[in-house]
N, C-alpha and C positions, 0 to 999 in steps of 0.2 A: 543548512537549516536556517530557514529566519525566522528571525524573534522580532516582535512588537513589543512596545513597554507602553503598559496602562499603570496612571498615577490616579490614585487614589486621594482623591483631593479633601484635605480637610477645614471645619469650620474658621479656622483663623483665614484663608484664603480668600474668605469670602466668594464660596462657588467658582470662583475661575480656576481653570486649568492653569496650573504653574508654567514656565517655561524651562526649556531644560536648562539654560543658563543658572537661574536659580537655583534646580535643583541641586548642580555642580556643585554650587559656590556652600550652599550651605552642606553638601555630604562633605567638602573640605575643613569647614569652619569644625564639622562634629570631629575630622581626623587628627584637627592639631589640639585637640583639651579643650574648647571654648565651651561654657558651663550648658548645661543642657536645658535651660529655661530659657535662652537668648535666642534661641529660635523655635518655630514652628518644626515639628514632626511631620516628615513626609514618608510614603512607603512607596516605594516603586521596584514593581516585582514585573519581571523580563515572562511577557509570554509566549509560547511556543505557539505559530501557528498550527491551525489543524495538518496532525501529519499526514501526508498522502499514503497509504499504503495500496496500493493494487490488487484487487481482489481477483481478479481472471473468471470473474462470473458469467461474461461473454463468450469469453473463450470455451468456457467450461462447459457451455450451453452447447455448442456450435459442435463441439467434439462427441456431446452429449449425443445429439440428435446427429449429424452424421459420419461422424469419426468413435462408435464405441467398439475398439477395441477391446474385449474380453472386459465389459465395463468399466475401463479404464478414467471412459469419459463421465460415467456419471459418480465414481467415487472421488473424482476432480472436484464436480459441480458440488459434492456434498462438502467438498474441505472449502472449496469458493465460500458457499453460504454460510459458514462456518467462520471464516475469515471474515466475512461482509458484518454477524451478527459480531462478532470480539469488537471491531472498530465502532458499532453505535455504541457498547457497552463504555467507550474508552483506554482498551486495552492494547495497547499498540502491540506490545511482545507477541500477545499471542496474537495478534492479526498477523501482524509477521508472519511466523510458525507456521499458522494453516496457512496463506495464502502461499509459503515458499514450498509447501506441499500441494499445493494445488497447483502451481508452475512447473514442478516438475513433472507428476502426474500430467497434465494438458501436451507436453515437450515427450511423452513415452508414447502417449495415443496417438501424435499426430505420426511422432516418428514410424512406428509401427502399423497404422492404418495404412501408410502412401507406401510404408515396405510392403507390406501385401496386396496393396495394389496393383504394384511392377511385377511380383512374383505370378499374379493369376493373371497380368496379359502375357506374360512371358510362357508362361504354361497355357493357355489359350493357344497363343503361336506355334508353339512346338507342335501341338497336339493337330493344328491345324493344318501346318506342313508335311507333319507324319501322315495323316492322311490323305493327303496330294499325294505323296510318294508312293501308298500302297497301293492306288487306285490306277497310276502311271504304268 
């Protein structure tokens, strides 16, 4: 995960952005006792870039429209949108949640759509050979 740090610059700075050396030197001076008026307060709070979570909205669509499995793909697509709306709100946990419900679901349809695939040419074949044989 990477983290960015924004410093919150205050009026004793005089609008410049501090440098991190400084900052160092005075979170040390605040560690060993030195009286709290001898320097300038600074805040510097670690921020977490935006986290990527994966929504499978693509995917969801794609199994939607031609992989629906006993609607598999579209109650996919419904946990995708689902997951997509948690992350504008901020909510990483639950984008998580729904989107690892929409991963799976997406991984059941695909798997099961191309199994029944192989089954109905494999039953096609048969069918098609059995009737070679009867007509011979």
């Amino acid at each position: 995960m990477n983290h960015t740090s924004q410093a919150f610059i205050t009026a004793a700075s005089g609008g410049q952005p501090p440098n991190y050396e400084r900052i160092k030197e005075e979170y040390e001076v605040a560690e060993l006792g030195a009286p709290h008026g001898s320097t300038s307060v600074r805040t510097v709070i670690n921020m977490p870039r935006e986290v990527s979570v994966p929504d499978h909205v693509v995917w969801s669509l794609f199994n939607t429209l031609f992989m629906n499995f006993c609607c598999l793909g579209f109650i996919a697509y419904a946990y995708s949108v689902k997951s997509r709306d948690r992350k504008m709100v901020g909510d990483v946990t639950g984008a998580q949640a729904y989107a690892s419900t929409a991963k799976c679901l997406n991984i059941s349809t695909l798997v099961l759509s191309i199994l029944m695939v192989v089954i109905t040419i494999v039953a096609v074949v048969i069918i098609v050979l059995n009737a070679q044989n009867l007509h011979t």
